[in-house]
N, C-alpha and C positions, 0 to 999 in steps of 0.2 A: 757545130760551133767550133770544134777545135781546126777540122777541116779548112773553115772558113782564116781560122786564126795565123793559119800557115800561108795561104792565100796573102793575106795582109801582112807576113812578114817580107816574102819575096816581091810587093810590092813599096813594101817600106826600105829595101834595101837600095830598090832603084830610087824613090825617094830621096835618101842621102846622098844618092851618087848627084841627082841635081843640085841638092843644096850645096853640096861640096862641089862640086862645078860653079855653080849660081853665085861663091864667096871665094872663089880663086886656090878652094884647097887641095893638095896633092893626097887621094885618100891612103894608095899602098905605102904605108911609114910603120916602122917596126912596132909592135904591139906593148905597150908600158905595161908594169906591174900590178896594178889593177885591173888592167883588160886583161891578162895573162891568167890570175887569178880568179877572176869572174869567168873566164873559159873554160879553167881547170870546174868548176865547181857547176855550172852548166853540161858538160860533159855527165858528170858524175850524175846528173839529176835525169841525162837520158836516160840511163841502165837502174835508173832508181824507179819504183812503184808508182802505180801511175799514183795516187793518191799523193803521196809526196812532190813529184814531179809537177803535179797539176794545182796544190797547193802554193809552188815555189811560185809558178810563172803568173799566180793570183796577185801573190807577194809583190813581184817584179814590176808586173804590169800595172799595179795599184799605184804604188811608188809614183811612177812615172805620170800617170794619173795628178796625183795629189800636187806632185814638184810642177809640172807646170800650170795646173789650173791656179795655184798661189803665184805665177809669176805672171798671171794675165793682167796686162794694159796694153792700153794703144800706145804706149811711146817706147813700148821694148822692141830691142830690134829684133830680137828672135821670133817675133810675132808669128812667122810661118809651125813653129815649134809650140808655141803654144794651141795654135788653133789643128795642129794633126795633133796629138796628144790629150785635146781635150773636145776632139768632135763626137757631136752623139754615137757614133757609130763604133768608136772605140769607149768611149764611156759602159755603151752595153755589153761591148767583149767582154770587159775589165766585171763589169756587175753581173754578167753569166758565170766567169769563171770563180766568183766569188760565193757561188751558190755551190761549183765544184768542187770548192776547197775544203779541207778537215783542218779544221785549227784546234782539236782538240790532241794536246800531245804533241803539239810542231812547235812549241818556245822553241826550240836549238835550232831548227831548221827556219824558221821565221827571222829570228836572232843573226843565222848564217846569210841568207840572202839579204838584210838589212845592213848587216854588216859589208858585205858586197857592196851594196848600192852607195853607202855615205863613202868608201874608200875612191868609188867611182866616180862619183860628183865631186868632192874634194878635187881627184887628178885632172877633168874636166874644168874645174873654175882657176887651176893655176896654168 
């Protein structure tokens, strides 16, 4: 499962490059304080246990999960975002690695990647 998760991230990267193609945008632009941030603290969750590690990217993935299945309609224009984000097939990732997660004792770390995420979408919507 994780094998496969890795798979679908090096897929998802080319992903972006289309839609960033697809919407005229230049993707190499200096990395903002949020992304910098959420780099720094991804970094840190490599060299962290896997238990932790695999709890965060539950966290992470979840999120992303929840934000766009609440933004699904047919008149958004991100509609390609909502339906990668909320097809079956990532739905099940997201609810495998939720059977991997220990969320007994992660409040700070749950807290920290949450925290991530809202600083992240804030930078994103302005």
């Amino acid at each position: 499962m994780l094998a496969g998760g890795c798979l679908a991230l090096v897929e998802e990267l080319d992903w972006f490059e289309v839609q960033a193609l697809g919407r005229g945008l230049d993707l190499p632009q200096p990395a903002l304080p949020a992304t910098v941030a959420y780099v720094e603290l991804l970094r840190r969750l490599d060299a962290a246990p896997y238990e932790l590690a695999v709890t965060a990217l539950w966290v992470l993935e979840r999120v992303y999960l929840l934000a766009w299945a609440s933004a699904a309609s047919g008149t958004f224009r991100f509609g390609e975002f909502v339906e990668h984000w909320t097809a079956p097939g990532f739905e099940g990732y997201v609810v495998t690695l939720g059977k991997l997660a220990i969320l007994d004792g992660q409040d700070d770390l749950v807290g920290e990647v949450l925290s991530h995420e809202v600083a992240f979408w804030d930078m994103a919507l302005t």
